[in-house]
N, C-alpha and C positions, 0 to 999 in steps of 0.2 A: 240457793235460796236467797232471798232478799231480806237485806236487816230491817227489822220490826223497826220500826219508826213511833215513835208517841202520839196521842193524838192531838187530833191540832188541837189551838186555842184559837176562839175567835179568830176560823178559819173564813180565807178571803173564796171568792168566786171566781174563774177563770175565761175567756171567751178568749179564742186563738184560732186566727185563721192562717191556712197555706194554701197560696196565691202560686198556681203553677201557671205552664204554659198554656195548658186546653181547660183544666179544672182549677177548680178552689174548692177548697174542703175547710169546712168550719168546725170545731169540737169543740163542748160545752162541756168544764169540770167545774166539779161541787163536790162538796162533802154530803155522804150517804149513811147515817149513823156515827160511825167512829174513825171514817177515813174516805180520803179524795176519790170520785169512782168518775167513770167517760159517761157523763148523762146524756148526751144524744151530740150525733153527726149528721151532718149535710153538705151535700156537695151541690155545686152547680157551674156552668159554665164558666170559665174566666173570659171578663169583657175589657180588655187590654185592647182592643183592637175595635174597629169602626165594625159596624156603626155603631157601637156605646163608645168606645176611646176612655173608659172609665173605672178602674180595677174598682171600684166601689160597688159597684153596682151588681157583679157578681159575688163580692162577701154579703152585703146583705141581702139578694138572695137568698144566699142558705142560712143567714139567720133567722130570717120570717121561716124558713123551715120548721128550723128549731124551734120557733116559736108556735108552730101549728101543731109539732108530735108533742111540747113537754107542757104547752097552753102558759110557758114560762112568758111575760112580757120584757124583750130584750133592749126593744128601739120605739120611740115616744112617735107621734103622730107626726113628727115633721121628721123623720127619719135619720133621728138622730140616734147611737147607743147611749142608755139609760146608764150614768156612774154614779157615785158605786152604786151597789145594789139595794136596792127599798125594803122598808119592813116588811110590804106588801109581798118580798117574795120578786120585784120586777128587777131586771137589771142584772148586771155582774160589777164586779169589783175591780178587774183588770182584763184587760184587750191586749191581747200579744199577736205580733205578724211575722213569717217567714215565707219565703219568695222564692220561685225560680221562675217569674215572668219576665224577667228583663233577658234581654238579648245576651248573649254571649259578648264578653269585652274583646273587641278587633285585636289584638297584638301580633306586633313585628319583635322577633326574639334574633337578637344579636351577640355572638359569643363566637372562641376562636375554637373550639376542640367539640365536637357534637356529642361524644360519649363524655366530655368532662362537665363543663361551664353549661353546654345548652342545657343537659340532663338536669341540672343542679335550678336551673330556670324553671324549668316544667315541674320539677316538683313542688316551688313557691306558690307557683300559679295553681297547682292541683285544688287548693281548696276553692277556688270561682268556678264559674262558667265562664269560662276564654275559648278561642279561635285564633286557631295560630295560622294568620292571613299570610306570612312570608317569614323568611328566615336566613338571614346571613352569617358568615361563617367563613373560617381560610379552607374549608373544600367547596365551596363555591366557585364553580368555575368562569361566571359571566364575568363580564368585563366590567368596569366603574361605569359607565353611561348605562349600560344593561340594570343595574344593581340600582342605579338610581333612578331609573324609572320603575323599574320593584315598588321599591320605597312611595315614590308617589302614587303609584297605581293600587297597594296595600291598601291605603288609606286606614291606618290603624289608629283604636283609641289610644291606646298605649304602645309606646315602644319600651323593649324593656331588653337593657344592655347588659351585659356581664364577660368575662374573662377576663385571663391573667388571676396568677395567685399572687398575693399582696408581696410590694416589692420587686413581681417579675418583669421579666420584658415590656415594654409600651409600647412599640413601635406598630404591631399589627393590629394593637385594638384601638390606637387612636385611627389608622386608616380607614377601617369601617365606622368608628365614629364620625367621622368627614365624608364619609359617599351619605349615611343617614343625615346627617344636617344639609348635605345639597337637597337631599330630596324632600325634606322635609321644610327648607325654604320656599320652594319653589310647590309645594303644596296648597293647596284652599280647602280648609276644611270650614265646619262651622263653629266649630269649637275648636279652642287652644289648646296643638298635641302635647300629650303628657309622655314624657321621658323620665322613667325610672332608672338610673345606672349604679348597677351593682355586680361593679366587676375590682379590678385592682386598687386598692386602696390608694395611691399613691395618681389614678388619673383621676379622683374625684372633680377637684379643682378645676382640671383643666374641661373635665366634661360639663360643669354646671358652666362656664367660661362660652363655652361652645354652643350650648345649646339655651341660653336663658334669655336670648332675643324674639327667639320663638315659640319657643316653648315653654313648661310646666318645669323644672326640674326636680324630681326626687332623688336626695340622693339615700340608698340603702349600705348595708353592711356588705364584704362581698359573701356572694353565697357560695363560691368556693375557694378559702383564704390558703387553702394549700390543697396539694392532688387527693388528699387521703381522707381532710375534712370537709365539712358542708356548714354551715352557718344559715337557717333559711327563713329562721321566725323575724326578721324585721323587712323583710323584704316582702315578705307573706302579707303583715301587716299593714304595710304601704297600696299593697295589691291590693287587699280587702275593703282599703277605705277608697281605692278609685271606682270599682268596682258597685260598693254602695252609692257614692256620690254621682258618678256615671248613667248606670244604668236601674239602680235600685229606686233612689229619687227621683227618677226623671218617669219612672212610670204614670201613663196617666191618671190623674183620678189619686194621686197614692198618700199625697196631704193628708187629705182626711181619716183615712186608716192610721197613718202617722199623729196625727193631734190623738185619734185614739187611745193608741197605744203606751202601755205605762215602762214597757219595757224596749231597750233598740231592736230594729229589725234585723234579721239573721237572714244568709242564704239557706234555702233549704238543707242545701247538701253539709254547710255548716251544724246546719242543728240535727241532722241525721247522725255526722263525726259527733257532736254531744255527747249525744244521746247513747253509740256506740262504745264510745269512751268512758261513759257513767257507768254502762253494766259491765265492761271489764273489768273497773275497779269495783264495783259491789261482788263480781262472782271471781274475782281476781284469778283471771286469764284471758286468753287472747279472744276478741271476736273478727270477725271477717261480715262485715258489712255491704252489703246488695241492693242499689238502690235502678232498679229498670224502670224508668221513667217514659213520659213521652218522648220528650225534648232533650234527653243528656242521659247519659249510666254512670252511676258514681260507686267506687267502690271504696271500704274505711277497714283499714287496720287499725285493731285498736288493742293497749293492753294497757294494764293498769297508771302506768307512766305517760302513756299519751296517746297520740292517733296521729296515722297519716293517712289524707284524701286524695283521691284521683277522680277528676272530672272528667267524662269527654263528651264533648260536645257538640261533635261530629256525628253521634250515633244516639239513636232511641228509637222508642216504637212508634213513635207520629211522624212528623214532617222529616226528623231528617234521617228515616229508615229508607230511605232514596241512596245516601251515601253506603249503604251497602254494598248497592252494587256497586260501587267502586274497589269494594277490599275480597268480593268474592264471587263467583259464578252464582248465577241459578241452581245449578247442576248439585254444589256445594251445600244451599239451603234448603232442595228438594229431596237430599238425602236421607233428612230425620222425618218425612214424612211416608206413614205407614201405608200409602196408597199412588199407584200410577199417576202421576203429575207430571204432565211436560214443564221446559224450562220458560217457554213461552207465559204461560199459565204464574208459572211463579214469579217471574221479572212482572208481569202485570198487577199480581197480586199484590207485590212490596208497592209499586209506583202508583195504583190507587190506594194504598195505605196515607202513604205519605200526603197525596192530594186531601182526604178524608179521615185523619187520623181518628177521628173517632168515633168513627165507626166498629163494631161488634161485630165479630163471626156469626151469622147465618146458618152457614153450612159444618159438615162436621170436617170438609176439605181445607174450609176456610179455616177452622180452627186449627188444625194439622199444617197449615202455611205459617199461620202465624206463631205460634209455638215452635216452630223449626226456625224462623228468623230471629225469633225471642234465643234462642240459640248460639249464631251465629251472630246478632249484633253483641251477648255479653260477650263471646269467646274473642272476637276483635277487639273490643274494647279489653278486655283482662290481657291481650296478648299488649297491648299499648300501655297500659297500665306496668306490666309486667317491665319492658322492657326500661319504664323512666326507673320504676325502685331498682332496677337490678337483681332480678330476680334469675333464677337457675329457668331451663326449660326443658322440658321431658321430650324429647322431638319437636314437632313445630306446638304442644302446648305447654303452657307455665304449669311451672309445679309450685302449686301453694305453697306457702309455708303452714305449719302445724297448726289449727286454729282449736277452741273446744263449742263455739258456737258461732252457725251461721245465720245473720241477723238477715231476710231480704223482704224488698219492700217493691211496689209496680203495681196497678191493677190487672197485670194479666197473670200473674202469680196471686192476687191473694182473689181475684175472683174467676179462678180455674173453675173447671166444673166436676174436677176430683182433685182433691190434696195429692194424689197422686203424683198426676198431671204435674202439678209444681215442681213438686220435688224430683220428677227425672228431668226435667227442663234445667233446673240449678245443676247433676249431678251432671250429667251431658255436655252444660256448657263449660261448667266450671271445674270439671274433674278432681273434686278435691280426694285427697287420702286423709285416714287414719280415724278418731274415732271422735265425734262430735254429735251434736244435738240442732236442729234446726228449727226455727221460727218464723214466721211472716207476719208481716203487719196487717193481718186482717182488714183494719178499719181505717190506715193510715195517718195514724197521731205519733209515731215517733217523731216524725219534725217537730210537731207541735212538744210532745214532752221533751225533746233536749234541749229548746228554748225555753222551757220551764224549768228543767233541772239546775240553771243558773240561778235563779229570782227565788224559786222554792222546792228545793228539791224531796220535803216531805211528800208534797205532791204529787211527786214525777215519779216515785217511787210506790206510793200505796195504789196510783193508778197503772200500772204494769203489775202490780202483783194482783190487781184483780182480774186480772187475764185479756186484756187486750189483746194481745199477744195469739196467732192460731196457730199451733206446738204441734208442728209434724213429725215428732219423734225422735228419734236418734238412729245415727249410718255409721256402718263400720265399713270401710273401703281400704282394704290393702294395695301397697305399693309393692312394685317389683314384680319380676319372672316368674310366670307359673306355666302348666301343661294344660291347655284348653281336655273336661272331661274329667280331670283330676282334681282331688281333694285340695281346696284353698282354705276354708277357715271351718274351725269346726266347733259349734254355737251348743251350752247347755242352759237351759232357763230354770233354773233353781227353784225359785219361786212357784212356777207353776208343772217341773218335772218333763218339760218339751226338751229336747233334743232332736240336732241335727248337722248334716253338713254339707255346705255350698261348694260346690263346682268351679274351679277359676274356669270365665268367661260367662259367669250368670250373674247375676240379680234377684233377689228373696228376699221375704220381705217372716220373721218369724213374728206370729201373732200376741202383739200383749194390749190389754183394756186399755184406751186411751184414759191417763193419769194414775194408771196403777204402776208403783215401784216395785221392781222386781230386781233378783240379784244375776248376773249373766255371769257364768264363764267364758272365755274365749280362746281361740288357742289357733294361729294362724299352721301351718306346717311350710317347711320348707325354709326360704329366706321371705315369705315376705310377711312386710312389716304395717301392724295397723296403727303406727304410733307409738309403740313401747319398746321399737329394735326388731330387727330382722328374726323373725321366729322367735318373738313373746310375746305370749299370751299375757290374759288377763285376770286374775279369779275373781269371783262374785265381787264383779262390777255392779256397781249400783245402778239402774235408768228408770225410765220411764216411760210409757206408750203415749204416742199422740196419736191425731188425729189422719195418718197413712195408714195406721192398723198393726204396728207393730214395729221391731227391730229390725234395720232394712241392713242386707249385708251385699253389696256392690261389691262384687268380685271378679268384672268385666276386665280389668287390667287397665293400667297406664301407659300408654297414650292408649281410647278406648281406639279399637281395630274394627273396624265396617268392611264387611265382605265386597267384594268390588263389582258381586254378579248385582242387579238390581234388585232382581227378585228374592234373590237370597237376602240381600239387605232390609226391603221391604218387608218379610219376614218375620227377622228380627226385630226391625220397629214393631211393631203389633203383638211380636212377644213380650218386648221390654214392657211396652205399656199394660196387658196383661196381667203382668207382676206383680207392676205397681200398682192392680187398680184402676188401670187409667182405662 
């Protein structure tokens, strides 16, 4: 539950828009009696690109929305936003902006060890939108003329160096410091490249020495000052403001949103980490945050102490669900689809996605394509993600770590056409274990509220406890070995006297009123573990029913096992979804 908050005093008015790559979404907060509530949302196209060339122009769009559903008046005749807000009722008080319209930042990532120093790189860079255009390194086998045409042909915003732990060797990170400054002389960019180098504390010197004829230089902390540590918030830091200044400000049209707004701009996936980060410390434990975007998939650990972000930005459901095909066959993505599909059919399918991102399913085929990709782009991306944290893997999938809720956010999960639907999408792709509650951003203002829970977090608070939030229930999913047939968990609902028990290799979903709490026993057999040790159970567990229809018990096994006949597989998709409702 969410701590009771006071109510405000001579509370302000909120107007916040998120500025993505295909859409803009605008949400209007007010206070509604005795606390802050989401008075209306609008979405409309984002016009970042010709023929408007003008992010403006798609925010106020959907504020005349809002202005048409609440008859509030936001913006004066010369189309300007009304500050602060009029007796009359017209205006808001404050204008907040969060982004993922800018491009991805170009970076060349330079470092000696690729499991040490590069990993330590990628994880600074995790909270932007980056594009890792090339990459050097002592297992790089090209030659220095090879490597330096790399380097020019990259053409990257940023170059961003590291290795050696402070005090170690020099000698091989100054040589690839010197193939990048060949290349990077002999480059024509239109802007002045910027070199971040955060690597050995002791080549500082000679690196700004090196490169401040041509370049920008930043110099940061190293982000790996010995094998065993990591150091990554000042370098993160550095990231974030080229990042802003880069790509954030240079958006067209984005002035005037900026004169707007009373608070700084955030990247989207920044104020999603927030906002992830605020409710692990309100409900003090861990959450696992899901952000399926058009343009990027971001995923947020977060627990009361902090959060780490993973961007990628190679992968989403719009333009660049094309780079699929590179990490997986057709055959691969046509597998979670309950229906005969060639792979012809489906290689077409992602590649006019991409051309068309937003476009809707039609068909029910079409839906089953895209939901099966929905799929396979999180499960690359977590498999990428997985690999920079360091994370364990269950065969070729990651194995979470223990979460108690799954935050996720994307219009093709929160406008499925059964909660259902959503929910085997997240459990499919993401295989989590053990025993959590999950929610989706219905309306999509979690951006918008984690750049609010800086500035006023009474706000951010009494408007999630009004239910923004669409609460598909709670999954109990055991880990480890069982007997396909045989008794895996065995479920008593106290509350309402239901009783029963799941099969390892099924899916069940036990019925309770969406928002009724009820007490649950649980009791897995064997060795496996929902989260509390190999064979313990749980006694009158407390939960609650969302909007799936009940307590869902996923007892399919880890790594899930797909029959390898077609039609046997096929099968089972159309049962799974069954289950769920779908």
């Amino acid at each position: 539950m969410m701590p009771k908050i006071p109510e405000p005093e001579n509370p302000d008015s909120y107007l916040i828009a998120d500025v993505g790559r295909m859409t803009t979404t605008v949400v209007l907060l007010d206070v509604v009696g005795a606390s802050y509530r989401l008075i209306a949302r609008a979405t409309a196209p984002t016009t970042a690109v010709p023929p408007w060339s003008d992010v403006t122009i798609g925010v106020t769009q959907a504020i005349r929305q809002i202005t048409r559903t609440t008859g509030r008046q936001l913006m004066n005749e010369r189309g300007y936003l009304i500050q602060p807000a009029q007796q009359n009722g017209a205006g808001i008080d404050h204008f907040g902006l969060v982004t993922s319209a800018g491009l991805p930042l170009r970076t060349l990532l330079a470092g000696l060890y690729e499991d040490v120093s590069l990993i330590s790189a990628r994880k600074a860079l995790g909270a932007i939108y980056y594009e890792e255009v090339e990459t050097l390194s002592l297992a790089d086998t090209r030659d220095e003329a090879e490597q330096v045409t790399a380097v020019i042909e990259a053409k990257p915003d940023v170059t961003f160096i590291t290795g050696g732990t402070d005090g170690g060797a020099e000698a091989r990170l100054m040589q690839l410091m010197d193939v990048i400054n060949l290349g990077l002389q002999v480059s024509h960019t239109a802007q002045r490249p910027q070199v971040i180098y955060a690597g050995n504390i002791n080549l500082r010197e000679p690196a700004r020495q090196l490169f401040s004829n041509k370049a920008n230089v930043h110099v940061a902390n190293n982000v790996r000052p010995t094998l065993d540590s990591e150091q990554l918030n000042d370098a993160a830091r550095i990231v974030t403001g080229l990042y802003d200044e880069l790509k954030i400000q240079t958006l067209p049209g984005i002035q005037e949103l900026l004169d707007w707004s009373s608070f700084p701009v955030q990247a989207t996936a920044r104020a999603f980490a927030h906002i992830s980060q605020y409710f692990a410390a309100l409900q003090n434990q861990r959450i696992l945050g899901v952000d399926l975007g058009g343009s990027s998939v971001s995923f947020i650990l977060a627990n009361p102490a902090g959060e780490q972000v993973s961007v990628q930005s190679d992968l989403g459901m719009g333009q660049p669900i094309q780079n699929l095909l590179d990490k997986v066959t057709p055959e691969t993505i046509s597998q979670w689809v309950p229906v005969e599909v060639s792979a012809t059919d489906t290689a077409d399918f992602i590649l006019n996605k991409s051309i068309h991102p937003q476009t809707i399913p039609m068909t029910e085929l079409e839906l089953h394509l895209e939901q099966a990709a929905a799929r396979e782009v999180l499960r690359c991306a977590l498999t990428k993600t997985a690999e920079n944290w360091g994370w364990d893997f269950n065969g070729p999938q990651p194995a979470l770590p223990a979460f108690g809720l799954l935050l996720a956010r994307g219009s093709l999960l929160a406008d499925s056409p059964r909660p259902g639907q959503a929910l085997l999408v997240l459990l499919d792709a993401l295989q989590p274990t053990g025993t959590f509650s999950v929610a989706v951003d219905q309306y999509g203002v979690l951006p918008a509220l984690g750049l609010l829970a800086s500035h006023a977090p009474e706000a951010a608070v009494q408007v999630l406890e009004a239910g923004v939030l669409s609460d598909l229930g709670w999954v109990i999913a055991p880990s480890g070995k069982g007997q396909l047939g045989k008794t895996a968990v065995k479920v008593s609902i106290e509350t309402t006297g239901m009783e029963g028990e799941v099969e390892f290799g099924k899916i069940e979903i036990f019925p309770i009123p969406p928002g009724q709490l009820v007490e649950v026993t649980v009791q897995p057999t064997g060795k496996l573990d929902i989260g509390f040790g190999p064979g313990q159970g749980r006694q009158k567990m407390k939960i609650h029913g969302g909007i799936v229809g009940g307590l869902v018990i996923d007892a399919r096994g880890r790594p899930l096992t797909l029959p390898s006949d077609e039609e046997e597989r096929r099968a089972l998709m159309r049962k799974w979804l069954w289950d769920m409702g779908g």
